[in-house]
PDB file with one MODEL, atoms N, CA, C and O in Angstrom:
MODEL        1
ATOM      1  N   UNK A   1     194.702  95.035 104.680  1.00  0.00           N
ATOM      2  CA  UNK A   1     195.812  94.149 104.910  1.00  0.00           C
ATOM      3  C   UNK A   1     197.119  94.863 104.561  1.00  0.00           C
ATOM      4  O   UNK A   1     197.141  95.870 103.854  1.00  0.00           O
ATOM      5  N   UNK A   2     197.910  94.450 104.945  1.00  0.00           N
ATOM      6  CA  UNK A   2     199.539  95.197 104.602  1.00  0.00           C
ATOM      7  C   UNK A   2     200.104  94.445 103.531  1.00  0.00           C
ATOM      8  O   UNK A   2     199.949  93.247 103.298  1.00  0.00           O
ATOM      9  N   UNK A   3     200.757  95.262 102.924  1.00  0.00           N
ATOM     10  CA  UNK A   3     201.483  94.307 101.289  1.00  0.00           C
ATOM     11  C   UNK A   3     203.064  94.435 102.003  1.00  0.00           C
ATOM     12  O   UNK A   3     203.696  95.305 102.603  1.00  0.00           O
ATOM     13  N   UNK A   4     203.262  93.176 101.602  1.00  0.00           N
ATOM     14  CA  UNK A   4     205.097  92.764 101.814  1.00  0.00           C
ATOM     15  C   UNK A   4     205.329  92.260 100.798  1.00  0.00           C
ATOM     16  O   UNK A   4     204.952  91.196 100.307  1.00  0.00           O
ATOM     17  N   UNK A   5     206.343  93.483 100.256  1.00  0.00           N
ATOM     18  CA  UNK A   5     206.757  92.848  99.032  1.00  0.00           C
ATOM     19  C   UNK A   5     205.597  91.838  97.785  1.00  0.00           C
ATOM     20  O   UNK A   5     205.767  90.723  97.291  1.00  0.00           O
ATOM     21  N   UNK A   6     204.344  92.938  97.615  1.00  0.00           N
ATOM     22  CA  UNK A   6     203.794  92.239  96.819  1.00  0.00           C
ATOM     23  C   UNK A   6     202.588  91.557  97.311  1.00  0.00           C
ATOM     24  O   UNK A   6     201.476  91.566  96.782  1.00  0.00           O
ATOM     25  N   UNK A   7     203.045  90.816  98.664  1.00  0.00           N
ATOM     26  CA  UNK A   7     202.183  89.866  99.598  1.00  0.00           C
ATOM     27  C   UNK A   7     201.489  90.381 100.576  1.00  0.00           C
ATOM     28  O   UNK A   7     201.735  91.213 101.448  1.00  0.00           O
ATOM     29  N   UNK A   8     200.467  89.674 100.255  1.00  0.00           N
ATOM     30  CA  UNK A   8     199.432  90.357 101.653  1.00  0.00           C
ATOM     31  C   UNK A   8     199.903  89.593 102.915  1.00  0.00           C
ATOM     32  O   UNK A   8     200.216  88.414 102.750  1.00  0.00           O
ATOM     33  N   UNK A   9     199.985  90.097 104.084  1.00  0.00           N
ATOM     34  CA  UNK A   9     200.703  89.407 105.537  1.00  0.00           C
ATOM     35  C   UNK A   9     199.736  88.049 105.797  1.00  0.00           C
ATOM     36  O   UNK A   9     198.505  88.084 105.783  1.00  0.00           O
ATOM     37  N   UNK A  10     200.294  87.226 105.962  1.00  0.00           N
ATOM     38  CA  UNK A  10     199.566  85.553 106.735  1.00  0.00           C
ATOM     39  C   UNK A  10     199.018  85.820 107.643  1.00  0.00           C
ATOM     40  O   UNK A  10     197.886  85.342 107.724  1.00  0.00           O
ATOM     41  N   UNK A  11     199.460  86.627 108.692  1.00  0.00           N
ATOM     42  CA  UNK A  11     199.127  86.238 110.458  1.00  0.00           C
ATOM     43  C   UNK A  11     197.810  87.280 110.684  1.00  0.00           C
ATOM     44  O   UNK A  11     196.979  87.032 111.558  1.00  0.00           O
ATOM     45  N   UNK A  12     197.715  88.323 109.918  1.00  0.00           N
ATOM     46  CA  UNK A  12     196.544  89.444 110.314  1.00  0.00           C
ATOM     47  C   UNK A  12     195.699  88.620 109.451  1.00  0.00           C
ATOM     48  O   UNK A  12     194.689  88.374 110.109  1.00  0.00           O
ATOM     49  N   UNK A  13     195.626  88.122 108.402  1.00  0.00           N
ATOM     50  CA  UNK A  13     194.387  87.716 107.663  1.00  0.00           C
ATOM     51  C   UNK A  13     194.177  86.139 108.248  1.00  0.00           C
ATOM     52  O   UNK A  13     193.217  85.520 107.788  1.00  0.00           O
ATOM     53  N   UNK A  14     194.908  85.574 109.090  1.00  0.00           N
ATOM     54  CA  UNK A  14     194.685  84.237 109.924  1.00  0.00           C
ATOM     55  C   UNK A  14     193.476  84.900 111.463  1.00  0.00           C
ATOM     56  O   UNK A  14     192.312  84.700 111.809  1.00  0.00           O
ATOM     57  N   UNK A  15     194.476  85.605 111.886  1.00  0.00           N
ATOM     58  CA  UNK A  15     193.559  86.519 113.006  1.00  0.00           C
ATOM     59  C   UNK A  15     192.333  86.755 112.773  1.00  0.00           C
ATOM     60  O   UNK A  15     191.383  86.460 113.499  1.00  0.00           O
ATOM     61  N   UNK A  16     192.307  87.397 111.564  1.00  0.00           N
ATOM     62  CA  UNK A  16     190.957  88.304 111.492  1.00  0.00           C
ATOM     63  C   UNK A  16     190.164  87.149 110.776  1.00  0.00           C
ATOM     64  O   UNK A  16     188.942  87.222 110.639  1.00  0.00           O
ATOM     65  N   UNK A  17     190.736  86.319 110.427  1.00  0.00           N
ATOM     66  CA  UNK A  17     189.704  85.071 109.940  1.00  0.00           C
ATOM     67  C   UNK A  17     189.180  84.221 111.314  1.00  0.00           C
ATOM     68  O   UNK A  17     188.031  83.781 111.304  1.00  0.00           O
ATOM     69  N   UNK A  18     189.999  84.013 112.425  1.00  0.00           N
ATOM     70  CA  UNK A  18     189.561  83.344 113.319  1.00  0.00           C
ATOM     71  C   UNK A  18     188.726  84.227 114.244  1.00  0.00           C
ATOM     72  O   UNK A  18     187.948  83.734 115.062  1.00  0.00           O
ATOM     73  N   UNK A  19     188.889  85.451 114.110  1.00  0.00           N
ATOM     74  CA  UNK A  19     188.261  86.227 115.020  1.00  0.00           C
ATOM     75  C   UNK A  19     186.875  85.884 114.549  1.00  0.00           C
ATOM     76  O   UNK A  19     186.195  85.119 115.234  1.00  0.00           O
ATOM     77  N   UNK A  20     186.271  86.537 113.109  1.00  0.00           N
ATOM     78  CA  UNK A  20     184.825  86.194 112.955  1.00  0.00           C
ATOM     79  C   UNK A  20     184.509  84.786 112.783  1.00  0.00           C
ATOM     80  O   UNK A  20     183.345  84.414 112.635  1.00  0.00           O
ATOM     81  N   UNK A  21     185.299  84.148 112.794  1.00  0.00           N
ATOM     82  CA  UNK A  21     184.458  82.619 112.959  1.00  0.00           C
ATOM     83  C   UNK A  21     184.343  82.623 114.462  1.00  0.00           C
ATOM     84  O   UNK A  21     183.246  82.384 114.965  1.00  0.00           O
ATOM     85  N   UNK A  22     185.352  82.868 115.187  1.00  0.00           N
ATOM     86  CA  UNK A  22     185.001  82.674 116.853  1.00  0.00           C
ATOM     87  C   UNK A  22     183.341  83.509 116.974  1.00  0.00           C
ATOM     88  O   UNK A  22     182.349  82.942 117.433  1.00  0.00           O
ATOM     89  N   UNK A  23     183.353  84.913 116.461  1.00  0.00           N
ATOM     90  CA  UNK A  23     182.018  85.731 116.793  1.00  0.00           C
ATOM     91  C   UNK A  23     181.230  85.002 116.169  1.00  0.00           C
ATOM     92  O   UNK A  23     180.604  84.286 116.951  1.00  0.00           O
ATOM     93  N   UNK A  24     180.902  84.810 114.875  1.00  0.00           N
ATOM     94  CA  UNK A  24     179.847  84.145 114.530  1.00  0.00           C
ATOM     95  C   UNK A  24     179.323  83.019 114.926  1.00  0.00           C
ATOM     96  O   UNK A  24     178.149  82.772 114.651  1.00  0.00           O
ATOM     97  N   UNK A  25     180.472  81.715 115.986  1.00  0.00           N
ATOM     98  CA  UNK A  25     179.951  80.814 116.621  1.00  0.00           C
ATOM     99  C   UNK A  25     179.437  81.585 117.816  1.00  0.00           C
ATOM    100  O   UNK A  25     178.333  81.050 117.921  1.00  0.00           O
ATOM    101  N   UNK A  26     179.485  82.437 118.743  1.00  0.00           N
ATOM    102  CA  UNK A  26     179.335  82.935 119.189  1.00  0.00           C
ATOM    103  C   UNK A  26     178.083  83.444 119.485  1.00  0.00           C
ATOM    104  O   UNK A  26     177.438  83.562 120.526  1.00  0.00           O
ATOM    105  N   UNK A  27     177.890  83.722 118.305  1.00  0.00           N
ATOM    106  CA  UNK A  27     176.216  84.302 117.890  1.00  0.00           C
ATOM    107  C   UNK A  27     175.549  83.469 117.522  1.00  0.00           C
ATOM    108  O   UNK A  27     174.343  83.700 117.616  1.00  0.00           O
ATOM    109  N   UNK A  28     175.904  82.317 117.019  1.00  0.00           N
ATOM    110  CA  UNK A  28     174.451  81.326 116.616  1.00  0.00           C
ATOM    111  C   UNK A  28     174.928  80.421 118.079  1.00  0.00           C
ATOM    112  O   UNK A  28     174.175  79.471 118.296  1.00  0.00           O
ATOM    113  N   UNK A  29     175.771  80.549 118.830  1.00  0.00           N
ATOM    114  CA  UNK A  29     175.533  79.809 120.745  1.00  0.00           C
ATOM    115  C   UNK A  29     174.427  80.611 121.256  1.00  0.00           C
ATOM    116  O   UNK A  29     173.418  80.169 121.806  1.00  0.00           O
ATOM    117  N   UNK A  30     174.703  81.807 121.030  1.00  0.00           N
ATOM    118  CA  UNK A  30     173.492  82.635 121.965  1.00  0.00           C
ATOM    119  C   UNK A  30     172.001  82.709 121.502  1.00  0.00           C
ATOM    120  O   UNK A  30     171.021  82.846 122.233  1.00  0.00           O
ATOM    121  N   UNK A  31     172.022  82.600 120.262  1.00  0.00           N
ATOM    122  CA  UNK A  31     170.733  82.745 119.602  1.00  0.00           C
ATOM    123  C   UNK A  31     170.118  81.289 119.396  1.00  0.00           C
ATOM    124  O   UNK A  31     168.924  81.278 119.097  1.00  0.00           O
ATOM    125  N   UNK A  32     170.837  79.914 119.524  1.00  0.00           N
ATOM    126  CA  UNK A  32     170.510  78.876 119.618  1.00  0.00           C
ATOM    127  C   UNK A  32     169.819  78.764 121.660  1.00  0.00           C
ATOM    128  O   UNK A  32     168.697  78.429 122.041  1.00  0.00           O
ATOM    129  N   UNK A  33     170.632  79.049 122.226  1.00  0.00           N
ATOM    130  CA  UNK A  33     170.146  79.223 123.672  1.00  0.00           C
ATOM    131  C   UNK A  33     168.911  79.776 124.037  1.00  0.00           C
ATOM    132  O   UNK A  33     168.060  79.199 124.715  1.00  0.00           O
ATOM    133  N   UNK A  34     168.837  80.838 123.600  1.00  0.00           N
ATOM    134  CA  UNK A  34     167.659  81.892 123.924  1.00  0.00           C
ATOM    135  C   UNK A  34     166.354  80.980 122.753  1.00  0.00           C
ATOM    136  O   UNK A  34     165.190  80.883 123.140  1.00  0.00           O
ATOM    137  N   UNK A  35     166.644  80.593 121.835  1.00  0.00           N
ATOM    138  CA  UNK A  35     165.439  80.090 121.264  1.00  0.00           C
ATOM    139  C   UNK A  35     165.079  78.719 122.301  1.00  0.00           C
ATOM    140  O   UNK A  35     164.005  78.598 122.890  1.00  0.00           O
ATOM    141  N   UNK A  36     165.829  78.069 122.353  1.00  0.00           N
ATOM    142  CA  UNK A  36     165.542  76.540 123.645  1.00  0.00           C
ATOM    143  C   UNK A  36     165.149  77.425 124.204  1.00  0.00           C
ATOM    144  O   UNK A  36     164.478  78.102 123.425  1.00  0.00           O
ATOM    145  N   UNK A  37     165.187  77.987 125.500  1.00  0.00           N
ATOM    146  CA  UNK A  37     164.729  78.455 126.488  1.00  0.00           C
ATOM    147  C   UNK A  37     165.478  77.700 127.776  1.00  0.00           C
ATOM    148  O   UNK A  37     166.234  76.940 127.171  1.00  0.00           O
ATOM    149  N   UNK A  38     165.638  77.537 128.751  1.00  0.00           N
ATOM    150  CA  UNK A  38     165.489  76.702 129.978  1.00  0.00           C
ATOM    151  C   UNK A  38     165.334  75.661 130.353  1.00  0.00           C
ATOM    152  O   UNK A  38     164.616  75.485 131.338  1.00  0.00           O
ATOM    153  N   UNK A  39     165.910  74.662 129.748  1.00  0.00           N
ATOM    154  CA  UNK A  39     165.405  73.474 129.487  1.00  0.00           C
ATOM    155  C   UNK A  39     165.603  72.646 130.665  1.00  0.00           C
ATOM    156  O   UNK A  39     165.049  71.551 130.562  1.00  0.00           O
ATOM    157  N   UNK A  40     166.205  72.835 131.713  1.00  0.00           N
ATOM    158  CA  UNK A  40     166.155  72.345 133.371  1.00  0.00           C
ATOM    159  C   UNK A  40     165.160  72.651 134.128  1.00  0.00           C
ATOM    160  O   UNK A  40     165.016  73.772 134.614  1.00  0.00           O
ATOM    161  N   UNK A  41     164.161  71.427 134.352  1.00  0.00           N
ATOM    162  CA  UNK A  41     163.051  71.378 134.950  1.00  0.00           C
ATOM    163  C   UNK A  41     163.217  70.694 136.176  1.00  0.00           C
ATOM    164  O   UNK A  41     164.106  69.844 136.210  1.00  0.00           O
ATOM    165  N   UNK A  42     162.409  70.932 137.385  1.00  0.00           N
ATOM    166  CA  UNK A  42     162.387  70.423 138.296  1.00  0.00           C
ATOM    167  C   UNK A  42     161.827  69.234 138.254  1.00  0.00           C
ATOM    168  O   UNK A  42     160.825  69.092 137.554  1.00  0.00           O
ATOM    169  N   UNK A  43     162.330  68.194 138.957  1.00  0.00           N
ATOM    170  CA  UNK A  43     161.478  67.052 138.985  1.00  0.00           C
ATOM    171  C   UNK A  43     159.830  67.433 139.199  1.00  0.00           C
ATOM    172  O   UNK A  43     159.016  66.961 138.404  1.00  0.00           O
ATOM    173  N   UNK A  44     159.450  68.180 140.148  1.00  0.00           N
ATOM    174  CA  UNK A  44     157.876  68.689 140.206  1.00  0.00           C
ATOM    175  C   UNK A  44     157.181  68.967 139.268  1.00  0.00           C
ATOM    176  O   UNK A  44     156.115  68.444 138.942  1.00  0.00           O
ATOM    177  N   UNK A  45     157.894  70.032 138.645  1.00  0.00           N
ATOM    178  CA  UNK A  45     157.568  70.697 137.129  1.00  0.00           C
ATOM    179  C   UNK A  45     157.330  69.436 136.342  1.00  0.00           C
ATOM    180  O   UNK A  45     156.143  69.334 136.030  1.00  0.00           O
ATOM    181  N   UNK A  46     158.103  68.420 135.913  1.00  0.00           N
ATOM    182  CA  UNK A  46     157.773  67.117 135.383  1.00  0.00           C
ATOM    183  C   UNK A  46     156.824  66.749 135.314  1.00  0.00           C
ATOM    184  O   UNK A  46     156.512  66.509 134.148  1.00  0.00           O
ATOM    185  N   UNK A  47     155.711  66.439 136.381  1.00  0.00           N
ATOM    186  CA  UNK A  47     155.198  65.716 137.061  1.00  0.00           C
ATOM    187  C   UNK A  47     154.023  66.450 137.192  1.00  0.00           C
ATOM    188  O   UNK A  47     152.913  65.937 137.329  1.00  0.00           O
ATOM    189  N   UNK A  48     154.207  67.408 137.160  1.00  0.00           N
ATOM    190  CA  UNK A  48     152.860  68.986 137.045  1.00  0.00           C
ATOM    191  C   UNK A  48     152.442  68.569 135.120  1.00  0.00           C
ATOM    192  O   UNK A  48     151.427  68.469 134.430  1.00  0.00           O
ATOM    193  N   UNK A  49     153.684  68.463 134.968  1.00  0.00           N
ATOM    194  CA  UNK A  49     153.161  68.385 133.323  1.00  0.00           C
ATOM    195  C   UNK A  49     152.202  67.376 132.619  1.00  0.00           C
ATOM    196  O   UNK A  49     151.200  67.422 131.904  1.00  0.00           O
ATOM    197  N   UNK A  50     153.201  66.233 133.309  1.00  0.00           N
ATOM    198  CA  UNK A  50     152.939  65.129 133.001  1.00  0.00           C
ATOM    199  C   UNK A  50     151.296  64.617 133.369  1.00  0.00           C
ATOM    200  O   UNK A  50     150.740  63.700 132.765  1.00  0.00           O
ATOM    201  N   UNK A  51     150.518  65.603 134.747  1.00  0.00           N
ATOM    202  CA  UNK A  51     149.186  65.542 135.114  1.00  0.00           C
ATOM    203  C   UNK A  51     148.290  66.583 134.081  1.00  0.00           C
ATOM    204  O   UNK A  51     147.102  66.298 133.927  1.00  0.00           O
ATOM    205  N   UNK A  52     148.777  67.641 133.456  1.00  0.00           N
ATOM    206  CA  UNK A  52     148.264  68.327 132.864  1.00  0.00           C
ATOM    207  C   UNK A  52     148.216  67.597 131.566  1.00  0.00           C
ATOM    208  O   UNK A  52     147.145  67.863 131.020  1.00  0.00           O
ATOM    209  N   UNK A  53     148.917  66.811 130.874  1.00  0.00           N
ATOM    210  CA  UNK A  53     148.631  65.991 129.712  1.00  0.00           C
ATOM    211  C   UNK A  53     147.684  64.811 130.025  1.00  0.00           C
ATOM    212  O   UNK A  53     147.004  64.257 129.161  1.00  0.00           O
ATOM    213  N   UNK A  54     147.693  64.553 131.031  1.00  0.00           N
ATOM    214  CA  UNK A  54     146.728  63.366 131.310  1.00  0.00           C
ATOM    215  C   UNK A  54     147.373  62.271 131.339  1.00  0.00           C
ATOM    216  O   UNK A  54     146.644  61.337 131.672  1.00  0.00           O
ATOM    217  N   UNK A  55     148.538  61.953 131.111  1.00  0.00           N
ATOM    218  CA  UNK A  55     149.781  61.490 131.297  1.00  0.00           C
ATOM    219  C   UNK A  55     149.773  59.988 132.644  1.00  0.00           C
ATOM    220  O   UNK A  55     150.097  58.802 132.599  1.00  0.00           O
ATOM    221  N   UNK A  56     149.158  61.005 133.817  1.00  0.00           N
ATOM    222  CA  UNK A  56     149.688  60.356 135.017  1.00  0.00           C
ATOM    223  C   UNK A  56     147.666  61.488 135.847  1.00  0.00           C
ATOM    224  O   UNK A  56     147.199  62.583 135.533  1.00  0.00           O
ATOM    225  N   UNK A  57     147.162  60.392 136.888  1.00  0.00           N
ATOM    226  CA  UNK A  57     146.368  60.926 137.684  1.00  0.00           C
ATOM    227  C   UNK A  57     146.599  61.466 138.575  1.00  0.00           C
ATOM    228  O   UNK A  57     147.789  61.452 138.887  1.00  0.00           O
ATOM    229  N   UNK A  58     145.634  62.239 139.489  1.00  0.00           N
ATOM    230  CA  UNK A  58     145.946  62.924 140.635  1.00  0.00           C
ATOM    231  C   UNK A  58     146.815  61.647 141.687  1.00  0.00           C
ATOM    232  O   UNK A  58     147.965  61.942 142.012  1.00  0.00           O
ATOM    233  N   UNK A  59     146.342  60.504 142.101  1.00  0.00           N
ATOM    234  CA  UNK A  59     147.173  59.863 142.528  1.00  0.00           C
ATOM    235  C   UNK A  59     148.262  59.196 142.387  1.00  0.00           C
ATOM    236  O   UNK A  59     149.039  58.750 143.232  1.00  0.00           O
ATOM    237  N   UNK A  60     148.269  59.143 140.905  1.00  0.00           N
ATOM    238  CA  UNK A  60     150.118  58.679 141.029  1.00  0.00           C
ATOM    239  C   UNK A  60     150.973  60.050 140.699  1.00  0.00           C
ATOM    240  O   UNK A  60     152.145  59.922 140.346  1.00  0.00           O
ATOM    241  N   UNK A  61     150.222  61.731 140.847  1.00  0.00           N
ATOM    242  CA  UNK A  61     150.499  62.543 140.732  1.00  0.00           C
ATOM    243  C   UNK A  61     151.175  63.153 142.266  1.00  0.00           C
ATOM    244  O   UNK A  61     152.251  63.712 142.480  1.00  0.00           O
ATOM    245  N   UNK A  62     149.887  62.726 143.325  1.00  0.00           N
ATOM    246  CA  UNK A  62     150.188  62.769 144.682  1.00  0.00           C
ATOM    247  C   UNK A  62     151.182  61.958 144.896  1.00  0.00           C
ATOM    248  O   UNK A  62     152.096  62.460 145.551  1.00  0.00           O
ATOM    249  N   UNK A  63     151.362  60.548 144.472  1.00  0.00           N
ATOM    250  CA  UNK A  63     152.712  59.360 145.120  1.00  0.00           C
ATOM    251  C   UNK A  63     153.391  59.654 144.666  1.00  0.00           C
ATOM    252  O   UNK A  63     154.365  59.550 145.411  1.00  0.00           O
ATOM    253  N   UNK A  64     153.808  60.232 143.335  1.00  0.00           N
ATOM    254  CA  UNK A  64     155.111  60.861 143.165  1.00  0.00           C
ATOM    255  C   UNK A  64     155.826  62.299 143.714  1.00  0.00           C
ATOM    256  O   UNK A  64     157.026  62.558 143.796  1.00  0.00           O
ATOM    257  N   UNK A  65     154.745  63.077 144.033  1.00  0.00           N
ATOM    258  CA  UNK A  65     155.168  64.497 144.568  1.00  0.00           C
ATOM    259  C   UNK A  65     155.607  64.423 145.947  1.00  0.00           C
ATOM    260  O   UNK A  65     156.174  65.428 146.376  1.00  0.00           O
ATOM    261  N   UNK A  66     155.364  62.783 147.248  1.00  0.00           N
ATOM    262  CA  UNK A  66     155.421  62.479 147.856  1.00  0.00           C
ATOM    263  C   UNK A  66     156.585  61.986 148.105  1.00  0.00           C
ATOM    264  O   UNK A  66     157.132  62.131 149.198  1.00  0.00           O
ATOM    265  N   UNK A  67     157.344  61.041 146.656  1.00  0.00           N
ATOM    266  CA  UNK A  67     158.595  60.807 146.680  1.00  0.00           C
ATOM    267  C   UNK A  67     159.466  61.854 146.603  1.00  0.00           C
ATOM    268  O   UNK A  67     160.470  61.653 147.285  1.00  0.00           O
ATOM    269  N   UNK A  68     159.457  62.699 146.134  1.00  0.00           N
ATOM    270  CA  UNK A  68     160.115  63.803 145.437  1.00  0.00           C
ATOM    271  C   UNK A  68     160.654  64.632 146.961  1.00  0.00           C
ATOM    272  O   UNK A  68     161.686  65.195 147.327  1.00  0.00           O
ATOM    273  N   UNK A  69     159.472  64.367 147.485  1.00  0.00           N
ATOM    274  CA  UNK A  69     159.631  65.477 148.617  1.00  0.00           C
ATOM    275  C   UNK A  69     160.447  64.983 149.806  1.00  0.00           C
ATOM    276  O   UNK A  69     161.045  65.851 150.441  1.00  0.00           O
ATOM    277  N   UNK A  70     160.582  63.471 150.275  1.00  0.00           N
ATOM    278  CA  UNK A  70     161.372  63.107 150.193  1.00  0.00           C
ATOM    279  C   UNK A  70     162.793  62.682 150.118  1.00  0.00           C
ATOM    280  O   UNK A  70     162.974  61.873 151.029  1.00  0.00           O
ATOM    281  N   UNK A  71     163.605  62.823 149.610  1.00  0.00           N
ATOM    282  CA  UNK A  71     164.615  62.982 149.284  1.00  0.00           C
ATOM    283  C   UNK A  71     164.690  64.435 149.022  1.00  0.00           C
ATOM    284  O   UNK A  71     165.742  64.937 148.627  1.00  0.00           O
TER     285      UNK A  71
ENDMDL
END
């Protein structure tokens, strides 16, 4: 930091304080992202899942993949 008259300068130690808070949000955005993963699923994908849990049967698996397709 630079001394003025005694004083360390306001505006470089404001800077360099906002700078690593900007990076460090920065870094827990990206590292929060990459741990979620992808979280936009296709309606299909849904519906694939939702038959693989047992969720929903092949036929209301078929009437919905039917709507889907559809629109």
């Amino acid at each position: 930091m630079h001394m003025m008259n005694g004083h360390v300068a306001f505006w470089p130690m404001l800077l360099m304080i906002i700078f690593w808070i900007g990076l460090i949000s920065f870094g827990v955005y990206l590292v929060t992202n990459f741990i979620k993963g992808d979280k936009k699923k296709t309606p299909l994908q849904i519906i694939k899942e939702r038959l693989a849990k047992g969720e929903i049967d092949e036929l209301e698996y078929e009437r919905l993949k039917s709507v889907i397709k559809q629109k």
